[in-house]
C-alpha positions in Angstrom: 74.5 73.5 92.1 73.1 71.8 94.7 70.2 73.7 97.0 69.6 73.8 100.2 73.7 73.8 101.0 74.0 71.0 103.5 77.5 71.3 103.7 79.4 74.2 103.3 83.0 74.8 103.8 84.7 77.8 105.1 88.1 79.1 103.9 90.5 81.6 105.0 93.3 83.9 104.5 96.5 82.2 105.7 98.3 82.8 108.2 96.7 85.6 109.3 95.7 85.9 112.9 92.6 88.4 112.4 90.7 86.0 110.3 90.3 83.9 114.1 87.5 85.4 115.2 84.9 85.7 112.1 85.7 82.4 110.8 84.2 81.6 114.4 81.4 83.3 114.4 80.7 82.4 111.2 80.7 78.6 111.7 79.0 79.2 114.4 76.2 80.8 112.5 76.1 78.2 109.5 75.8 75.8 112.3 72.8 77.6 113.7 71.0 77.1 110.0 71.8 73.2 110.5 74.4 73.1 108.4 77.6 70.8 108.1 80.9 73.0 108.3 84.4 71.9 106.6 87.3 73.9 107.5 90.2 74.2 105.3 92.9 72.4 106.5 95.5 75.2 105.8 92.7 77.9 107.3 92.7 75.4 110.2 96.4 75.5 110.3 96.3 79.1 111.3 93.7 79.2 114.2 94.4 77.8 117.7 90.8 75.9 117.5 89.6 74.2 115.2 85.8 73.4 116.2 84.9 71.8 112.4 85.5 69.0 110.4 89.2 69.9 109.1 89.2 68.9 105.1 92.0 69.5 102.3 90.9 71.5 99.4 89.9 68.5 96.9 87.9 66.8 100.0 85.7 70.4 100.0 85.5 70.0 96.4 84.0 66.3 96.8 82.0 67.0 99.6 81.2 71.2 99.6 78.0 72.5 98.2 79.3 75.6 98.7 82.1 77.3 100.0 82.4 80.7 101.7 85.9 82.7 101.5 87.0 85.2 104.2 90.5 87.3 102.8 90.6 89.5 99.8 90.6 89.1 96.0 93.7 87.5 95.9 92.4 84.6 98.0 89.5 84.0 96.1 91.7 84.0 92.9 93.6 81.4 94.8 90.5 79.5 95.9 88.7 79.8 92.7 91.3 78.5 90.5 91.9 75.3 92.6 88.0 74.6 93.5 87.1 75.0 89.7 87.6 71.3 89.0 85.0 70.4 90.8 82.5 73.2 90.3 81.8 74.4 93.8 80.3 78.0 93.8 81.8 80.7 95.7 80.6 83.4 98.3 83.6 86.3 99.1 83.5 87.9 102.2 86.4 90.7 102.3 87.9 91.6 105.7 88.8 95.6 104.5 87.5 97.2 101.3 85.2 95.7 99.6 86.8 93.9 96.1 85.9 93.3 92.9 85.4 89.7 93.8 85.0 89.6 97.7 82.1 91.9 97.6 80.1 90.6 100.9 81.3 92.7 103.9 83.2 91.2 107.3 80.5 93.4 109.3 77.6 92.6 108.3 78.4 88.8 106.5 75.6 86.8 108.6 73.2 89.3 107.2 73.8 89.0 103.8 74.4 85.3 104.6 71.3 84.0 105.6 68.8 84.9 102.4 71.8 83.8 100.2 71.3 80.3 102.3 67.5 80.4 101.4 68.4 80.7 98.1 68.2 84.4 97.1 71.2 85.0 94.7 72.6 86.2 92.4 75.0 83.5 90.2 77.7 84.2 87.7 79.6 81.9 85.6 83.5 83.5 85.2 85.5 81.8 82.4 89.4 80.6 83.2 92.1 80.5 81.2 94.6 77.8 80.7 98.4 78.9 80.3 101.2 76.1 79.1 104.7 77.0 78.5 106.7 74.8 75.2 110.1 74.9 75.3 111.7 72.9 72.0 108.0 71.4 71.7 107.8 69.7 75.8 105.6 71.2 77.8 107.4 72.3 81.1 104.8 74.7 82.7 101.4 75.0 83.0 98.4 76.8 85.0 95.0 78.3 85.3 94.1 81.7 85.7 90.6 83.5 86.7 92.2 87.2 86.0 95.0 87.2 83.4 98.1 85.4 82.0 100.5 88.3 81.4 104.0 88.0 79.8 106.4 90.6 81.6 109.8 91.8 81.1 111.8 91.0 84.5 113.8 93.2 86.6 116.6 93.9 84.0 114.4 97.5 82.8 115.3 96.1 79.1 111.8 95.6 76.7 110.9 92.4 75.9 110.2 91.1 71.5 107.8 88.7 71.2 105.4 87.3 68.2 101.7 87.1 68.7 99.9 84.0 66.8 96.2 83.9 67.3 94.7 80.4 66.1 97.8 79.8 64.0 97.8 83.1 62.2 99.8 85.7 62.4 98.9 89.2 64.4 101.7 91.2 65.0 105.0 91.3 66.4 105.3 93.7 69.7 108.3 95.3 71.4 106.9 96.3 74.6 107.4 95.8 78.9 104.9 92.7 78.5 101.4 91.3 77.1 98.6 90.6 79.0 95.6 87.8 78.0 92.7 88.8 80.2 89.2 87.3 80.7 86.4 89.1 81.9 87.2 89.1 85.2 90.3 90.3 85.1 89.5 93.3 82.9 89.3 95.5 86.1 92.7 94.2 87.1 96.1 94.7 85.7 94.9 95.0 82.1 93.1 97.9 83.3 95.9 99.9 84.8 97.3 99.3 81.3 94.7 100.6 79.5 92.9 98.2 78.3 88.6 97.7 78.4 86.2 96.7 80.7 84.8 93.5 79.7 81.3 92.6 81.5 81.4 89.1 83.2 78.4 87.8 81.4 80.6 88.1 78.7 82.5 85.5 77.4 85.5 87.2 75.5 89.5 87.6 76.0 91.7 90.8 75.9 95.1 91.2 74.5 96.3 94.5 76.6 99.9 95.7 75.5 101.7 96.8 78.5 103.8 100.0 77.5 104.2 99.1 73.9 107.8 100.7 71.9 104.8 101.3 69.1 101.0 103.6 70.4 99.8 101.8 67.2 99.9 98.5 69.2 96.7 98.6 70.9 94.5 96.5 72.9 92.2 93.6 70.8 89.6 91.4 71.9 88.8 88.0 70.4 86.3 85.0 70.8 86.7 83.3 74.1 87.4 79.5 71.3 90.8 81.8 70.0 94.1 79.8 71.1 96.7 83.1 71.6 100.3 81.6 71.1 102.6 84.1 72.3 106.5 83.1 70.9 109.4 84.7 73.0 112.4 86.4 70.5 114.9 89.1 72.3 114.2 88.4 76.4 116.5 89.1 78.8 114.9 88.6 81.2 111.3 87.8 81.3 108.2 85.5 83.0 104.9 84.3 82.7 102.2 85.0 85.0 99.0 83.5 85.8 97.1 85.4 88.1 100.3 86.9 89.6 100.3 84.1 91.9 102.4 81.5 89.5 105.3 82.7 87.4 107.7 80.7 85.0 110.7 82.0 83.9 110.9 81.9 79.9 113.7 81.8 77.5 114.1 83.1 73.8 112.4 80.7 71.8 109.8 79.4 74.1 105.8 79.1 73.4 103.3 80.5 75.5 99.8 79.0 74.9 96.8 80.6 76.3 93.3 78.7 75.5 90.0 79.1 77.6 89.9 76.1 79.9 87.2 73.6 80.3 86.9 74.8 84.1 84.9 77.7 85.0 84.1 79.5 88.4 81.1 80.5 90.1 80.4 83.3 92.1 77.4 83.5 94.0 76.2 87.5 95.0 73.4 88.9 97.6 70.1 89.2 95.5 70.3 92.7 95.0 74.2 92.8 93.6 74.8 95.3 90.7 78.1 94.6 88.6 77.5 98.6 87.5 77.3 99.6 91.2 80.6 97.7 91.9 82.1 99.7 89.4 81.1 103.3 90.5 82.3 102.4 93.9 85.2 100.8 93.0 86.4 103.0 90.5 85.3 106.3 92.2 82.7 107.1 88.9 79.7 108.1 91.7 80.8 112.0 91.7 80.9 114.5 89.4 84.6 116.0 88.4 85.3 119.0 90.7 85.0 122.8 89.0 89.0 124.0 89.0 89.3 126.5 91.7 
């Protein structure tokens, strides 16, 4: 990670007209601090001026030392995913609540900004996951994911059967609306609402959440992050894979889904005095105590 950050880049939401304004006034403050400012070329595409260096996202990832991302957790899922290649770390600034991952605040970004510049941070390492569909042995899909991979039954309402393989062995076969393989990170995402743990990031570790299992004795598992989870597809009527919610294959009966950590991981780069616990209690609403029934 390189430090001072000569060049940082600066990447928004698309197509939404609010980000305009601080995306300018941030450039404008990383150009106060001497520093050389890349905006994303579909960011650019958005805003009527464009008063930076316009790059592509694999230009930023030859050229970024960092890059700052205005939106919510969905954009830096996007962002992380793509910029992970090339091992550029990541500052979220969210523009309404603050998110599990976009944990800087719109209002008060150059703030928290300018020690993060001088180098007081916080960095975390987030493991990815690789996804790749088989169908009669070819590989036809494949994808990252920072959160999850999560097999779902579509919108016929009918349950989904499928066989769970982990490193070649046999685990148990589940008849249920879907399977989730979570990292981490996206413990406090949709493997959460379906019960499954909260994994630290410092942790490196994947969770297999059932999402409404036929059978309560099908329960969540975790395993070593080195485990290859094959998932194979038997009675689907309709269902799809998912990684990250943002990519989505449909699958057939019969079909392999592979999910392996990848090579690739993300990093995230906090204010100095970040707390994963604090995020947490505010996040999940754990600060009071339960009310006394009336």
């Amino acid at each position: 990670m390189s430090f001072p950050f000569k060049t940082v880049a600066v990447i928004g939401k698309h197509k939404n007209p609010d980000i305009a304004v601080p995306l300018f006034h941030l450039g404008q403050y990383l150009k106060s601090r001497g520093v050389e400012v890349l905006l994303e070329s579909l960011t650019a595409a958005s805003i009527s001026t464009k008063p930076h260096a316009v790059a592509t996202l694999e230009e930023i990832g030859a050229r970024a030392d960092l890059a700052i991302v205005l939106g919510g957790d969905g954009t830096m899922l996007n962002i992380a995913r793509k910029l992970a290649p090339f091992d550029v770390p990541l500052v979220g600034i969210n523009q309404g609540r603050l998110g599990f991952l976009t944990d800087l605040s719109i209002d008060s970004m150059t703030e928290a900004l300018g020690p993060m510049l001088d180098g007081g941070y916080v960095a975390e390492r987030r493991m990815l996951l690789h996804v790749e569909v088989a169908r009669n042995s070819v590989g036809i899909f494949d994808s990252l994911a920072l959160n999850d991979v999560a097999v779902n039954r579509g919108v016929s309402g009918n349950m989904i059967e499928l066989e769970v393989r982990i490193d070649g062995e046999y685990v148990y076969s589940l008849r249920a609306d879907g399977l989730i393989v979570a990292t981490p990170t996206g413990s406090t995402a949709y493997a959460l609402s379906a019960g499954g743990p909260i994994l630290h990031p410092g942790l490196d570790l994947v969770a297999l959440v059932p999402v409404s299992p036929h059978t309560l004795s099908n329960r969540s598992i975790v395993v070593e992050p080195g485990a290859v989870v094959e998932i194979l597809m038997h009675h689907t009527p309709v269902a799809r894979v998912h990684a990250d919610s943002h990519f989505h294959f449909d699958l057939q009966a019969h079909d392999k889904v592979m999910v392996r950590r990848s090579p690739y991981e993300a990093t995230l780069l906090h204010a100095a005095d970040h707390s994963y616990y604090r995020m947490l209690r505010e996040k999940l609403g754990w600060s009071g105590l339960p009310r006394k029934p009336a």
